[in-house]
Structure formats: C-alpha cells, structure tokens
Backbone as a chain_set.jsonl record, in Angstrom:
{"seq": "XXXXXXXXXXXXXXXXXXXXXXXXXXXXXXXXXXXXXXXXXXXXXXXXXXXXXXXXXXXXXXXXXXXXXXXXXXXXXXXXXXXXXXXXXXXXXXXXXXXXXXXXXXXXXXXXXXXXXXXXXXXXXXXXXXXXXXXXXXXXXXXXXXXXXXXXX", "coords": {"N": [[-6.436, -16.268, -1.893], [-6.424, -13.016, -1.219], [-7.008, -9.516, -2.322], [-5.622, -6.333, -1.615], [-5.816, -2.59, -1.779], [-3.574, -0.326, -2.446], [-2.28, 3.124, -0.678], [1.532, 3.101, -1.856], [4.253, 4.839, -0.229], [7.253, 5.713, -1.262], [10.699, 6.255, 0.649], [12.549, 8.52, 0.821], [15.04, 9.078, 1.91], [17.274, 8.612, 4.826], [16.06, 8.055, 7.785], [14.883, 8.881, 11.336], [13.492, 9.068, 14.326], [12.2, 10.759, 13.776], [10.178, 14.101, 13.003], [7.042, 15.828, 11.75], [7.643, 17.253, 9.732], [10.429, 16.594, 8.74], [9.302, 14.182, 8.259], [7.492, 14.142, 6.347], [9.355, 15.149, 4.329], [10.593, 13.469, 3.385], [9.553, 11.99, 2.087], [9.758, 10.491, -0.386], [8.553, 9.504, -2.734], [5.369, 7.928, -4.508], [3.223, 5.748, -4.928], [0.716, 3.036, -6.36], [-0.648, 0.239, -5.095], [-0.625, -3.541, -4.736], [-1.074, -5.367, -1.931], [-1.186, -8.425, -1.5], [-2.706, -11.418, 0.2], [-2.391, -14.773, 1.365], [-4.801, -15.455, 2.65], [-5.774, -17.878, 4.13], [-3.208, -19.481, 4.712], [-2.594, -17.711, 6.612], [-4.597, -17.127, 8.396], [-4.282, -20.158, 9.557], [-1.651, -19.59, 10.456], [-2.188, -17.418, 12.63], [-3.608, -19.188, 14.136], [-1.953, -21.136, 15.849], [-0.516, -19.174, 17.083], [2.017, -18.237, 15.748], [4.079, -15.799, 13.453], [2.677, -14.426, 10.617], [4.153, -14.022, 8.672], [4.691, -15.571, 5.696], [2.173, -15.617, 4.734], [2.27, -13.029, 3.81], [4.152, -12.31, 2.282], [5.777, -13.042, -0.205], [6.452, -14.913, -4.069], [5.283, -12.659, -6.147], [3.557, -11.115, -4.377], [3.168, -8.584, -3.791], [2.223, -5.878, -5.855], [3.627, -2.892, -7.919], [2.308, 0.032, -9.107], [4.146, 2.265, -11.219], [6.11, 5.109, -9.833], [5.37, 8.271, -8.766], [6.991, 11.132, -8.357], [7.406, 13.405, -5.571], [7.849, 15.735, -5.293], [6.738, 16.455, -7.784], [4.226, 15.911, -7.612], [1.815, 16.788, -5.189], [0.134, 15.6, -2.578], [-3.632, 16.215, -2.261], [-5.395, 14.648, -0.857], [-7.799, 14.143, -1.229], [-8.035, 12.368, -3.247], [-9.044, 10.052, -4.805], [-9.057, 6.325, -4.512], [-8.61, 3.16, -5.84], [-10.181, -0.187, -6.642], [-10.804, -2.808, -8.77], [-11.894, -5.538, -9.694], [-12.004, -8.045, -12.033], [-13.633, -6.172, -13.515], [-15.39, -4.969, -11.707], [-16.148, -3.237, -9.42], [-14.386, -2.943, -5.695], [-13.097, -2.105, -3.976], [-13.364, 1.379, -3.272], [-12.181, 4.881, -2.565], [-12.173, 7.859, -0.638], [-8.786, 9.12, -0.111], [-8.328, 10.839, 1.42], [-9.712, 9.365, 3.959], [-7.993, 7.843, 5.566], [-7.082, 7.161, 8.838], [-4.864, 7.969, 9.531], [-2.216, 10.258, 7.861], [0.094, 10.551, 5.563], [2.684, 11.768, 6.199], [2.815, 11.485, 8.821], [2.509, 9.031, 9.185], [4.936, 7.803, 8.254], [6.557, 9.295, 10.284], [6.01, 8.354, 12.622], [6.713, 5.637, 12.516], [9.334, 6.077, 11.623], [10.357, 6.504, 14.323], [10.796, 3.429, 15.553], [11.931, 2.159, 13.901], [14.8, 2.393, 12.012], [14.235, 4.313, 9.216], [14.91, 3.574, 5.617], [17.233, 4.929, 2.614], [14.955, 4.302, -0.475], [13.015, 2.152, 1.141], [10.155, 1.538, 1.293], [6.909, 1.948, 2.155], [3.333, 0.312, 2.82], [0.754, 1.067, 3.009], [-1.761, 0.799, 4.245], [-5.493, -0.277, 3.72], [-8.468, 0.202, 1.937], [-11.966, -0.246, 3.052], [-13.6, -3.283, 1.645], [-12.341, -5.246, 0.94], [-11.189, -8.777, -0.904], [-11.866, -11.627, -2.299], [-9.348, -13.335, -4.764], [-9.44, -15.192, -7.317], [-7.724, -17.658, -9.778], [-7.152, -16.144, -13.081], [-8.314, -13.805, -12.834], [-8.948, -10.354, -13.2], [-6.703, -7.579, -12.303], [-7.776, -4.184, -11.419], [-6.153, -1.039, -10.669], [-6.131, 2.194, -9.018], [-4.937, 5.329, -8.05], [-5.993, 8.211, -8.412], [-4.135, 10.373, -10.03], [-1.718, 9.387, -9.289], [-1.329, 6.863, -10.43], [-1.521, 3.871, -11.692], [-2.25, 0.386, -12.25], [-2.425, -2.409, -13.755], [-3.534, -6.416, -13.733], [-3.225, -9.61, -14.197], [-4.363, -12.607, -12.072], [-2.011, -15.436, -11.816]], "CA": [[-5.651, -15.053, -1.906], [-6.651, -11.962, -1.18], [-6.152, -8.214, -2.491], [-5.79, -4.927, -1.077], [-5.338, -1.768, -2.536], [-2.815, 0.593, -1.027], [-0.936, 4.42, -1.309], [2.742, 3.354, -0.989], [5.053, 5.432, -0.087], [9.072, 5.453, -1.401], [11.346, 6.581, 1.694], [14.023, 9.065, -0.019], [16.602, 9.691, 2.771], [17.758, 7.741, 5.985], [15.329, 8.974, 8.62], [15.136, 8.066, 12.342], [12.973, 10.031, 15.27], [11.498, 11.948, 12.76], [9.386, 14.892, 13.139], [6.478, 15.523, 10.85], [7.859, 17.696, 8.766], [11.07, 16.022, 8.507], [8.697, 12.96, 7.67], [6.96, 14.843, 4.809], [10.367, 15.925, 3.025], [11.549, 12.077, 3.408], [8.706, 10.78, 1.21], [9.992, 10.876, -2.242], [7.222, 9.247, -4.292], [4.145, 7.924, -4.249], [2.29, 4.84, -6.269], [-0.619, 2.539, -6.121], [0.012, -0.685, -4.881], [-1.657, -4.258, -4.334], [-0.613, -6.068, -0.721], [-1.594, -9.676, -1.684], [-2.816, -11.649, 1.052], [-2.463, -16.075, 1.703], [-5.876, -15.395, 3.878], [-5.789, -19.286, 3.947], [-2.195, -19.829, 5.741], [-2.702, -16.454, 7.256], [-5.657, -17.65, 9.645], [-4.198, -20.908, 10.049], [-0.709, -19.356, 11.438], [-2.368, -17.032, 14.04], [-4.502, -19.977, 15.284], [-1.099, -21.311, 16.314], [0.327, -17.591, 17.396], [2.917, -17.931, 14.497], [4.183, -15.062, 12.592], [2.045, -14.078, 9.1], [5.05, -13.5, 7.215], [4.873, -16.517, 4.989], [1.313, -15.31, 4.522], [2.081, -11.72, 3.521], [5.679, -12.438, 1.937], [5.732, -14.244, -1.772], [6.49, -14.305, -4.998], [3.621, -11.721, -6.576], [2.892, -10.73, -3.314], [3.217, -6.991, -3.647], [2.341, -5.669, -7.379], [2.977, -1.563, -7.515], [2.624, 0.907, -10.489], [5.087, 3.122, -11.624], [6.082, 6.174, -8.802], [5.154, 9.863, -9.289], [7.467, 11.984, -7.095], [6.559, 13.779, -4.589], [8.31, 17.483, -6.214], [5.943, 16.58, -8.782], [2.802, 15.494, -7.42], [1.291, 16.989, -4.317], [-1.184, 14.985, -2.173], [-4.553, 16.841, -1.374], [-5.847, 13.632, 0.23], [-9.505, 14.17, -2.127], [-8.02, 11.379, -4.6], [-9.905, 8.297, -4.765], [-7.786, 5.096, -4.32], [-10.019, 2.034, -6.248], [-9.522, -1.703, -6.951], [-11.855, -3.423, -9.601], [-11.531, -7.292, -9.955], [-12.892, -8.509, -13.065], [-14.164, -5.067, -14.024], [-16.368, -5.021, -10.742], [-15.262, -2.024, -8.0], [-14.546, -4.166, -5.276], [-12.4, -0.979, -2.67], [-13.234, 2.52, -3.599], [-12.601, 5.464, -1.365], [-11.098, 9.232, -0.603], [-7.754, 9.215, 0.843], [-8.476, 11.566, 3.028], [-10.409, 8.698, 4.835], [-6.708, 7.275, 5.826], [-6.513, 6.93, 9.748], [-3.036, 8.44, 9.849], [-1.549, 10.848, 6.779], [1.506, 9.788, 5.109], [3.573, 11.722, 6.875], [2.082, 11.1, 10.183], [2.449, 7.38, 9.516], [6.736, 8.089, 7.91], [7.2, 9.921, 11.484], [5.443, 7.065, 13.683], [7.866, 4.631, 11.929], [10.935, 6.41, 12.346], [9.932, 5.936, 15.986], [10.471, 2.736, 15.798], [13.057, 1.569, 13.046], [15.109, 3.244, 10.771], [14.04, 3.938, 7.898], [16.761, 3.921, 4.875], [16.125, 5.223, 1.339], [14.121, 2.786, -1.029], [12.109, 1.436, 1.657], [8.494, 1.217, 1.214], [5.701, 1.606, 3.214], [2.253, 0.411, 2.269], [-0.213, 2.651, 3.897], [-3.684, 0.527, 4.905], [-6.068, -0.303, 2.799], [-9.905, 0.958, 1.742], [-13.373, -1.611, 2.842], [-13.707, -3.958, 0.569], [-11.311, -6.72, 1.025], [-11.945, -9.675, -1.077], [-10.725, -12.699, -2.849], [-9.309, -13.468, -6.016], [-9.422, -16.375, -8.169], [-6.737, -17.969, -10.927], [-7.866, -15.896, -13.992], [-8.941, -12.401, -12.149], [-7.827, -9.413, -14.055], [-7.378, -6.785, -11.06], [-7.568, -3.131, -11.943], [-6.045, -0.597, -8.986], [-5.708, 3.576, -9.413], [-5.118, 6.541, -7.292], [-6.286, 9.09, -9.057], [-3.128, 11.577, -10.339], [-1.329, 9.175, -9.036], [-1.054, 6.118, -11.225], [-2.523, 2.677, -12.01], [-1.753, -0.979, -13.063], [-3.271, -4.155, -14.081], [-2.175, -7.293, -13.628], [-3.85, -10.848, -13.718], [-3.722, -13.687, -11.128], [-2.422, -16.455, -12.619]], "C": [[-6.61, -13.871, -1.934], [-6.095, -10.412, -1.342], [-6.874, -7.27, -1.676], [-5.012, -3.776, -1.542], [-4.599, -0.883, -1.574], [-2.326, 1.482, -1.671], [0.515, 3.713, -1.044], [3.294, 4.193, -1.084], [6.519, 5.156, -0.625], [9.491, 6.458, -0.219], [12.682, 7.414, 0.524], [14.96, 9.642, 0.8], [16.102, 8.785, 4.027], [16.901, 8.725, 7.192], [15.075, 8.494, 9.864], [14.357, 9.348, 13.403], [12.801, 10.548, 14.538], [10.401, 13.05, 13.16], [8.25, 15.098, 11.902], [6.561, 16.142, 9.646], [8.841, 17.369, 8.32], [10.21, 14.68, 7.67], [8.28, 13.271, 6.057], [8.176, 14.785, 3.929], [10.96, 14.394, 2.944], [10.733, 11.214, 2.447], [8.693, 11.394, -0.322], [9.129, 10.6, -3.044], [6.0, 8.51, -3.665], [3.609, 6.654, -5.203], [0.941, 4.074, -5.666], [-0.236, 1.289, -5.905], [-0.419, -2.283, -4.682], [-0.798, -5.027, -3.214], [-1.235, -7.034, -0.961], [-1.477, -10.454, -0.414], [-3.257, -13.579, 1.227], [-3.803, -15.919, 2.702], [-5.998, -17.291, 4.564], [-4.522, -19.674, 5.447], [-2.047, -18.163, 6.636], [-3.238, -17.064, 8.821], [-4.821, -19.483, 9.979], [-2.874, -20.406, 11.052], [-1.306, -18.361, 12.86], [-3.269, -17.798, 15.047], [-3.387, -20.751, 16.105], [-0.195, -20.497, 16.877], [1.98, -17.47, 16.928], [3.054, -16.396, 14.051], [3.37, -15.276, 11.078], [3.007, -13.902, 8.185], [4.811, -14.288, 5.769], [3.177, -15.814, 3.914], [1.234, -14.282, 3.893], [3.367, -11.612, 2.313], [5.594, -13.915, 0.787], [5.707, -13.684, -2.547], [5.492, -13.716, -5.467], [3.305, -11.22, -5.335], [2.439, -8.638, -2.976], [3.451, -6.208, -5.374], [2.582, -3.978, -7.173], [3.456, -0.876, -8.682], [3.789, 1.459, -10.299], [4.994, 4.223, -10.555], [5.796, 7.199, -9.675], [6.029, 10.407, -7.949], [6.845, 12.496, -6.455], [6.857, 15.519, -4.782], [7.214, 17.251, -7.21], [4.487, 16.014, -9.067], [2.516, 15.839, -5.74], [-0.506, 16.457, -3.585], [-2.209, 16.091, -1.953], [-5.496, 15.619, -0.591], [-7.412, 13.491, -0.141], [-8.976, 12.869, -3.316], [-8.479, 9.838, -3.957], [-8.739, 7.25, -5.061], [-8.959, 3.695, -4.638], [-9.194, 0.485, -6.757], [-11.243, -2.037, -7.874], [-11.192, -4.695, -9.919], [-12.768, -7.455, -11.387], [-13.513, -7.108, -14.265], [-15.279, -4.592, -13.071], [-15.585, -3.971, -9.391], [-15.385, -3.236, -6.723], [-13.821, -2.913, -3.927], [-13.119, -0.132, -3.484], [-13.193, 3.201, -2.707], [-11.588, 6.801, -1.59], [-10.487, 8.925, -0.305], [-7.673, 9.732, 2.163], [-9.526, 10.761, 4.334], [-9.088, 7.895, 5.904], [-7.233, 7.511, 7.466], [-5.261, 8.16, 10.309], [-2.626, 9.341, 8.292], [-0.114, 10.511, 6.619], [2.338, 10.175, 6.065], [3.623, 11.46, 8.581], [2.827, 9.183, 10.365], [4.024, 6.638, 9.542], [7.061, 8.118, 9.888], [6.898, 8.955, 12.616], [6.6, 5.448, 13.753], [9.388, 4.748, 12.203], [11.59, 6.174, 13.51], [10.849, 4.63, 16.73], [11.711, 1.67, 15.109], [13.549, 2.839, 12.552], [14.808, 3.126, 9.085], [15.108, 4.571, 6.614], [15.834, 4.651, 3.547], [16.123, 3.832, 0.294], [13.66, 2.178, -0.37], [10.479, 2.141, 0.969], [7.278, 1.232, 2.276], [4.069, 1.508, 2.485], [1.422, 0.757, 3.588], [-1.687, 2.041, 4.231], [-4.287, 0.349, 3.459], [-7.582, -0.192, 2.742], [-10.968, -0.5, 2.468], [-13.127, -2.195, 1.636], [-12.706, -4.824, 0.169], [-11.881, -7.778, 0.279], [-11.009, -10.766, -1.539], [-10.634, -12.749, -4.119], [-9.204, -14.564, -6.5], [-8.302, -16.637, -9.271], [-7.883, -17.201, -12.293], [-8.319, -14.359, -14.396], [-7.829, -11.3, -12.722], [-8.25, -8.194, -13.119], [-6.783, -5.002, -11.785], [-7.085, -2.146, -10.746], [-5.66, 0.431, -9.634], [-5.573, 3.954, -8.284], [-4.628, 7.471, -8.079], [-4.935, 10.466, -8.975], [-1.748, 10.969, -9.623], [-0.718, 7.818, -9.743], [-1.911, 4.817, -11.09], [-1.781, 1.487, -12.541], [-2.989, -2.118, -12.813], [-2.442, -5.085, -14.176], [-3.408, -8.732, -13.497], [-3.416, -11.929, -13.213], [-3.765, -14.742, -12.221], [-1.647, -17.632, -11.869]], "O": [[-7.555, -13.872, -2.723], [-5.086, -10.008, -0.763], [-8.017, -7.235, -1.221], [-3.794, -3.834, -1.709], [-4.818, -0.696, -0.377], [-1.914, 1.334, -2.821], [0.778, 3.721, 0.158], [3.085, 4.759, -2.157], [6.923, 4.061, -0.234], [8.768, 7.438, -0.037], [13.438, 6.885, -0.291], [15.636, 10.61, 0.455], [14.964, 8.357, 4.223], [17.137, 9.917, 7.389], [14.958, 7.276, 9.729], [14.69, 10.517, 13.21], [13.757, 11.323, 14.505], [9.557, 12.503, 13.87], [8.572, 14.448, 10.907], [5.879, 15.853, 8.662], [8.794, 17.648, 7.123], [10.562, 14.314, 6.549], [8.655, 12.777, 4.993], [8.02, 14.37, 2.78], [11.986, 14.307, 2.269], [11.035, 10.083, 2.065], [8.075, 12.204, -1.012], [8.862, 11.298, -4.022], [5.736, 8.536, -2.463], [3.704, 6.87, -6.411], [0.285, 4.47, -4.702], [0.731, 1.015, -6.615], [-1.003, -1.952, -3.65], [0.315, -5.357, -3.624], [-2.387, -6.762, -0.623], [-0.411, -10.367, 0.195], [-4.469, -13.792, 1.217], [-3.584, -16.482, 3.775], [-6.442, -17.475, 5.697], [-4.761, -19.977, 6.616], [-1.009, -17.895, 7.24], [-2.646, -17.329, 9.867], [-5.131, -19.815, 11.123], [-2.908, -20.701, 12.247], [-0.875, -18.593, 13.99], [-3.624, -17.471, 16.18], [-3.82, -21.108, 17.201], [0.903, -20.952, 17.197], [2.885, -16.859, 17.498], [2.069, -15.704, 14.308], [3.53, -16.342, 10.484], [2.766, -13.651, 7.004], [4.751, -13.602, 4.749], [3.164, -15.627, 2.697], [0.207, -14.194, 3.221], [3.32, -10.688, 1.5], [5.439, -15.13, 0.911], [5.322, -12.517, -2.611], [4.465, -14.334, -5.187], [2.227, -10.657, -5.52], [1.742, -7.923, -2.257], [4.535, -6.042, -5.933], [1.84, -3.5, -6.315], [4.561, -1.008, -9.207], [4.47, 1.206, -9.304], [3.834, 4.442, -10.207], [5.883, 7.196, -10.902], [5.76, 10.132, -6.78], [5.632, 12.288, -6.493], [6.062, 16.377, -4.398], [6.694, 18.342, -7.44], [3.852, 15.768, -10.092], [3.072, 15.05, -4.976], [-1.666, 16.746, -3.878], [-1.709, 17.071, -1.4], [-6.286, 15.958, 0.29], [-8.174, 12.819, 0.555], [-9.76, 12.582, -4.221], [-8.264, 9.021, -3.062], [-7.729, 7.438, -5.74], [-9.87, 3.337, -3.891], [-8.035, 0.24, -7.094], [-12.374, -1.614, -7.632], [-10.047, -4.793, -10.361], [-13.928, -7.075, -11.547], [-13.723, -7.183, -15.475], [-16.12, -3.834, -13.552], [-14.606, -4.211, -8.686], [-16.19, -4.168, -6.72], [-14.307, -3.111, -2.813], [-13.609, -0.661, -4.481], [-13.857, 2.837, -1.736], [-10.618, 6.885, -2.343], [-10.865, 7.894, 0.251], [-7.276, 9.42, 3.286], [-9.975, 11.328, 5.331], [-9.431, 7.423, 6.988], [-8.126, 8.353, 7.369], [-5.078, 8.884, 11.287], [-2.958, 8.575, 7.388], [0.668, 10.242, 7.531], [2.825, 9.336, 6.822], [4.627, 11.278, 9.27], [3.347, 8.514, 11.258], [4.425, 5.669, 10.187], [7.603, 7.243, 10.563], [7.708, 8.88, 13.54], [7.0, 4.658, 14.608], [10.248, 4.02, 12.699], [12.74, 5.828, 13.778], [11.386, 4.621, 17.837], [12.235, 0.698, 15.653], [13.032, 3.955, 12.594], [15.029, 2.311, 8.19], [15.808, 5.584, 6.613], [14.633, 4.866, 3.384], [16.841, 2.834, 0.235], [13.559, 1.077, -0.912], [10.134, 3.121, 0.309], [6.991, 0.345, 3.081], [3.633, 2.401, 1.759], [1.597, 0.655, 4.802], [-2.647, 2.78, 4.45], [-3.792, 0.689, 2.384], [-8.052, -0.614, 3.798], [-10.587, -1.66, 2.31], [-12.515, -1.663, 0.709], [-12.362, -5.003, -1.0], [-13.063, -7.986, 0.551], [-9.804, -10.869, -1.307], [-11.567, -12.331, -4.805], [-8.542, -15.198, -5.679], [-7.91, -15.567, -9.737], [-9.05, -17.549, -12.472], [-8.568, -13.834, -15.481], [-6.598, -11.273, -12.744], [-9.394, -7.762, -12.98], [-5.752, -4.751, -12.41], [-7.648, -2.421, -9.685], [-4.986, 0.269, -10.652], [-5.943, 3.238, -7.354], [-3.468, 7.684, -8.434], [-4.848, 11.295, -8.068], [-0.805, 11.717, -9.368], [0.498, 7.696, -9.595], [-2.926, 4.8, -10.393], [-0.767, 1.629, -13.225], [-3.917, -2.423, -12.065], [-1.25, -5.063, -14.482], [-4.341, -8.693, -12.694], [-2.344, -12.414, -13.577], [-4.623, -15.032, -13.055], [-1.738, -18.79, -12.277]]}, "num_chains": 1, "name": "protein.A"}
C-alpha cells in the first residue's frame, strides 16, 4: 500500500459547465487528505488493461481531516502540504506547485460530469510517493488548513 497526500476539495452546490469563477464559489471547504493506494493489484490490473478501481477503492482507502470552509479560510497557494511516515517527511511541498488550481481543476470537471454538493475531489499529490507497512503511524498537514494521524493497521 501506498500513500499520498492530497488538498481535497468539498463541492458545495450542483455545478455543471462551470466557469472559473463559478468554480471558485462552488468549493465550500477544504482539508488534507490521504488517497491510499493497492500499488500491488494496481500494476497487476493495468497489465491486463482492467480498471484500478479495486486498487484505489477500499475500506481505509481515503483518510481526510476535519474541513475548514472556504468563507473562512482563503487559499494563497504558499501553504506547504506534508506527509511524514513514521516521523520521517516522506511528500513535502508549496501548493502553489499544483499543475492546475482548485478552481481550475472544479471548472475542468464540471466539463465533464456533474458535480453535486458533498462530492469530493482529491487534487494530485506532492513527489514522494511511498509505501507503508502494518504498524506505520502517518502524519499529513496543510498548513492553516488542518492535519490528521492515523496508523496502518
């Protein structure tokens, strides 16, 4: 198994063809998140050109702190987003290294599905992919944004 640290997003209104400022006002909160990863049956399903779901989709599979709104926390995209396994940094990185900005990534989506409220989007994740072990006590922040711990067991 493998973790990855992620911004998610909460979706707070039914949004569809979105524009990017429509996208912005649709992203109600904000947390820190871990996308747990079967790397194991992962690589074996795309050597058969299977779907990953099974791989990405399980119980524990998606751990995520507590939200901070989004009226009450404004991104500047300078907050560090970190994972520590064991007590060992294992991701660290600005946000503002993202690819795509939240709402950039909301409005790309809308595109594409609809998105309702209480969906989720996890947002990519920093270098530093690794594995975890039965035992591993994983630490994950974004700074002004929140934090949790949680050990594999």
């Amino acid at each position: 198994m493998h973790h990855e640290v992620e911004l998610v997003l909460l979706i707070g209104e039914d949004l569809s063809n979105a524009d990017e400022h429509e996208s912005e006002k649709a992203i109600a909160g904000y947390a820190v998140g871990l996308d747990m990863t079967l790397r194991d049956i992962q690589n074996e399903l795309k050597k058969k050109g299977h779907p990953w779901t099974i791989a990405k989709c399980f119980d524990t599979s998606a751990v995520l702190s507590d939200f901070v709104l989004s009226k009450d926390y404004k991104f500047k995209l300078e907050e560090v987003i970190s994972l520590s396994v064991n007590g060992e940094i294992r991701q660290k990185e600005k946000l503002k290294l993202m690819i795509f900005s939240p709402s950039q990534l909301v409005q790309y989506i809308s595109t594409i599905m609809k998105l309702e409220r209480g969906d989720l989007i996890f947002t990519g994740t920093p270098a530093g992919v690794g594995k975890v072990n039965k035992g591993d006590t994983l630490h994950a922040e974004i700074q002004g944004v929140g934090e949790l711990f949680c050990k594999v067991e």
